[in-house]
Residue frames as a rotation matrix with the C-alpha (Angstrom) as fourth column:
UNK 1
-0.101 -0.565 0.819 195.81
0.690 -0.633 -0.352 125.23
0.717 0.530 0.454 136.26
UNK 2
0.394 0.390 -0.832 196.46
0.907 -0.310 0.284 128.29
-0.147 -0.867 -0.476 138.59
UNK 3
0.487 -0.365 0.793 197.33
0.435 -0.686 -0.583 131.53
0.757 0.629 -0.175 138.82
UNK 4
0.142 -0.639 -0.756 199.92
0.988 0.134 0.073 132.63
0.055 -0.758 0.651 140.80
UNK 5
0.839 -0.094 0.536 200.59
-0.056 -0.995 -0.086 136.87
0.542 0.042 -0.840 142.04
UNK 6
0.413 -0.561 -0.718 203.77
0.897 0.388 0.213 137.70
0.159 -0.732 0.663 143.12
UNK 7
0.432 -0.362 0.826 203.58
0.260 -0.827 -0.498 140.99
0.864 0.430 -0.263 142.85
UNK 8
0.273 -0.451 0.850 206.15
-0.436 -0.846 -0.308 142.99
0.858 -0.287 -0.427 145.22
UNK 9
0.990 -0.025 -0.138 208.23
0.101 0.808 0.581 140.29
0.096 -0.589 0.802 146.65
UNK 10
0.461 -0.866 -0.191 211.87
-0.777 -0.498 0.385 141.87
-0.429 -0.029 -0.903 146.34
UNK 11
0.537 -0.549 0.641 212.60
0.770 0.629 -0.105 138.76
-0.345 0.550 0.761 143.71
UNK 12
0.676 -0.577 -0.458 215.84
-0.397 -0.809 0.433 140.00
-0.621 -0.111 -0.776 142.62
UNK 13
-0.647 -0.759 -0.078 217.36
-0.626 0.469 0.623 137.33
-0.436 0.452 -0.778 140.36
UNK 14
0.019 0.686 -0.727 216.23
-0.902 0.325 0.284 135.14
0.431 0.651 0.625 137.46
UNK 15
-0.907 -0.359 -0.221 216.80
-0.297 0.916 -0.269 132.12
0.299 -0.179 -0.937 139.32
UNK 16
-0.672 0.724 -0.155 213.60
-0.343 -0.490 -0.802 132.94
-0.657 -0.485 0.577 141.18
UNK 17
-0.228 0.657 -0.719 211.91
-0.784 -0.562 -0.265 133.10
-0.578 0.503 0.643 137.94
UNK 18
-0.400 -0.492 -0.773 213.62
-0.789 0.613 0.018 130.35
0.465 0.618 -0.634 136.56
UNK 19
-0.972 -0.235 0.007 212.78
-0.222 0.907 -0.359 127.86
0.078 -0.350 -0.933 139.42
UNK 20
-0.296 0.932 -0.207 208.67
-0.584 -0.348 -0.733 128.58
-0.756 -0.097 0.648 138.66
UNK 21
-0.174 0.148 -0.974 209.05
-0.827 0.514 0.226 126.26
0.534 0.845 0.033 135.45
UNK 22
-0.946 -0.114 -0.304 209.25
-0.049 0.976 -0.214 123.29
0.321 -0.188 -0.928 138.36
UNK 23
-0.691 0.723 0.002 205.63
0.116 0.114 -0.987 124.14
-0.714 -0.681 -0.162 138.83
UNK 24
-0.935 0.102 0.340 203.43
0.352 0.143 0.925 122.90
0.046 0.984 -0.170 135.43
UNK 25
-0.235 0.650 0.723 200.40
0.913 -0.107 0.394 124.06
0.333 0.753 -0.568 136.12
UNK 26
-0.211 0.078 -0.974 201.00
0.277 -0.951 -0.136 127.70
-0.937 -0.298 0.180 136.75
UNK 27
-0.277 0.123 0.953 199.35
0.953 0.160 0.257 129.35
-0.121 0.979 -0.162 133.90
UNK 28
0.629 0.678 0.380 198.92
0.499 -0.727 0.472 132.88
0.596 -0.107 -0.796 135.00
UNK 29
-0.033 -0.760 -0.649 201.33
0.999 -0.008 -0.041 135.06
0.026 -0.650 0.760 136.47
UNK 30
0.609 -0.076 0.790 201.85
0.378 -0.847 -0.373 138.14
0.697 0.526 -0.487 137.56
UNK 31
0.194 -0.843 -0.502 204.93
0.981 0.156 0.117 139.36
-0.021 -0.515 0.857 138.82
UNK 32
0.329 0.128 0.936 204.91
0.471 -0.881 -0.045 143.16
0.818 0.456 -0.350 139.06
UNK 33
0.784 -0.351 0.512 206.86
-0.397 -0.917 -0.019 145.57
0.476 -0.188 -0.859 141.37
UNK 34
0.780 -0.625 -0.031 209.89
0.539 0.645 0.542 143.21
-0.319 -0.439 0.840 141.75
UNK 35
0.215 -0.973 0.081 213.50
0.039 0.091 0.995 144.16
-0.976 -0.210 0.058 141.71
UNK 36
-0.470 -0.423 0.775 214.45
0.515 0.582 0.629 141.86
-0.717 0.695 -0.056 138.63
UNK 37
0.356 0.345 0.869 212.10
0.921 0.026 -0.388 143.90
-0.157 0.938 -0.309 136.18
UNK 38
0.979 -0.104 -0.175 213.69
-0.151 -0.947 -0.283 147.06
-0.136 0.304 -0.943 136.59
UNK 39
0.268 -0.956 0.121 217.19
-0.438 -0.010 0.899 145.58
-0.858 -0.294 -0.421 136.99
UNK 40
0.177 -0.232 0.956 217.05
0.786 0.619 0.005 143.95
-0.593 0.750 0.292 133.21
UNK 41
-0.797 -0.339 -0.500 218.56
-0.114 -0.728 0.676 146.13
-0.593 0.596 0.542 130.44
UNK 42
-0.559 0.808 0.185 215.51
0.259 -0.042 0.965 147.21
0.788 0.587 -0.186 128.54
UNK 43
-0.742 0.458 0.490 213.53
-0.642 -0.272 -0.717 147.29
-0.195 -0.846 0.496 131.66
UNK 44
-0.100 0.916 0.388 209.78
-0.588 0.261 -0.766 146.03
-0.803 -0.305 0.513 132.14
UNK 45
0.693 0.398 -0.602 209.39
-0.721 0.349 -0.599 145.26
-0.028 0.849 0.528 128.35
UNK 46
-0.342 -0.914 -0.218 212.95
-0.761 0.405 -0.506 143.23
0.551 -0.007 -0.834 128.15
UNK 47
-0.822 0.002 0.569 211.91
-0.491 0.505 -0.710 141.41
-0.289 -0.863 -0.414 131.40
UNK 48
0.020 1.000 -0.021 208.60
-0.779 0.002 -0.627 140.44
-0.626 0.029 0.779 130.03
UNK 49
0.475 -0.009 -0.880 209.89
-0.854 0.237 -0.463 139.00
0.213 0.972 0.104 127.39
UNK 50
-0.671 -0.726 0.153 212.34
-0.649 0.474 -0.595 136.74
0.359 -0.498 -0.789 129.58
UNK 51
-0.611 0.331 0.719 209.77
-0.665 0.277 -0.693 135.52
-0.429 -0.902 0.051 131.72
UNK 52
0.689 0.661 -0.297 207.30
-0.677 0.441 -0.589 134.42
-0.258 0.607 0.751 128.80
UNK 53
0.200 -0.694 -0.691 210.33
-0.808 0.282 -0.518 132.61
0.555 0.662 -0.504 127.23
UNK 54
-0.498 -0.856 0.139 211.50
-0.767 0.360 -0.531 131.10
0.404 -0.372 -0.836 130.15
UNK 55
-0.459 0.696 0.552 207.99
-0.589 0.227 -0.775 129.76
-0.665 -0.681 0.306 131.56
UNK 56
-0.987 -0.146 0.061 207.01
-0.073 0.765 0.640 127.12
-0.140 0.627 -0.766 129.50
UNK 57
-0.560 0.827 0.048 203.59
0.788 0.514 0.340 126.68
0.256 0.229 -0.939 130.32
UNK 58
-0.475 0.465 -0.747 202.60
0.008 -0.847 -0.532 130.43
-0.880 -0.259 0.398 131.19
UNK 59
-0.100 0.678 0.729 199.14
0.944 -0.168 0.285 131.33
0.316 0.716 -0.623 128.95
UNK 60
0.808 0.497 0.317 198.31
0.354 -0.839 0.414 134.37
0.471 -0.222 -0.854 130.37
UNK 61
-0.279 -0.952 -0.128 200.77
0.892 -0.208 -0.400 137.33
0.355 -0.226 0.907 131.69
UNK 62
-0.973 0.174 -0.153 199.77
-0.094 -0.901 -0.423 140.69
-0.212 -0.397 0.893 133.87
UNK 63
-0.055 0.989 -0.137 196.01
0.021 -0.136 -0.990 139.07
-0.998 -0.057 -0.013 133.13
UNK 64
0.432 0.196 -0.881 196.98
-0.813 -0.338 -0.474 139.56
-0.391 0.920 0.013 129.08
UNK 65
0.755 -0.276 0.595 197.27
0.241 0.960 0.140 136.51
-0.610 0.037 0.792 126.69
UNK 66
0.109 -0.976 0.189 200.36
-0.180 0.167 0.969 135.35
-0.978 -0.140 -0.157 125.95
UNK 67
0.528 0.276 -0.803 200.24
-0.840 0.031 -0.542 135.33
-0.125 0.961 0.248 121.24
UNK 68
0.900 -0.282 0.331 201.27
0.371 0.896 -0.245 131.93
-0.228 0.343 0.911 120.16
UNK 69
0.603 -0.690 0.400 204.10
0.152 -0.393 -0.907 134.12
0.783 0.607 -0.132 118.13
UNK 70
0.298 -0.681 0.669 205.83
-0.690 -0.638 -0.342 135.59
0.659 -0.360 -0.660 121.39
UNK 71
0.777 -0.115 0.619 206.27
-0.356 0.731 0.583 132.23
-0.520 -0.673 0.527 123.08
C-alpha cells in the first residue's frame, strides 16, 4: 500500500484523477492546491467527494479516514 502527495501539480482535469484508479495500491492521497478542486461547482468539499468516489481503493484522504458510509 502507498501513499501518494500530489499536492500543487496544476492537475486540471478529472481524467488525471480518474487515471490513479490504474494504480491499486494507492491508499492515501493527498491532492491539495490543484486546479481541479477549485474548478468543481461546490469547490473543495464537491471535489472531495469525487475523488473518494472515483478511487476505489483510497482509505485515507488529506491524512483523514475515509467512513465506510462516504465511499
Amino acid at each position: 500500500m502507498y501513499c501518494l502527495t500530489l499536492d500543487d501539480n496544476l492537475i486540471d482535469n478529472w481524467k488525471s484523477v480518474d487515471a490513479l484508479n490504474e494504480y491499486h495500491h494507492i491508499w492515501w492521497l493527498r491532492i491539495a492546491g490543484n486546479p481541479i478542486l477549485l474548478m468543481q461547482e461546490g469547490g473543495e468539499v464537491a471535489a472531495r467527494a469525487i475523488i473518494i468516489a472515483w478511487m476505489k481503493y483510497l482509505e485515507k484522504y488529506w491524512g483523514g479516514d475515509i467512513p465506510k458510509a462516504e465511499k
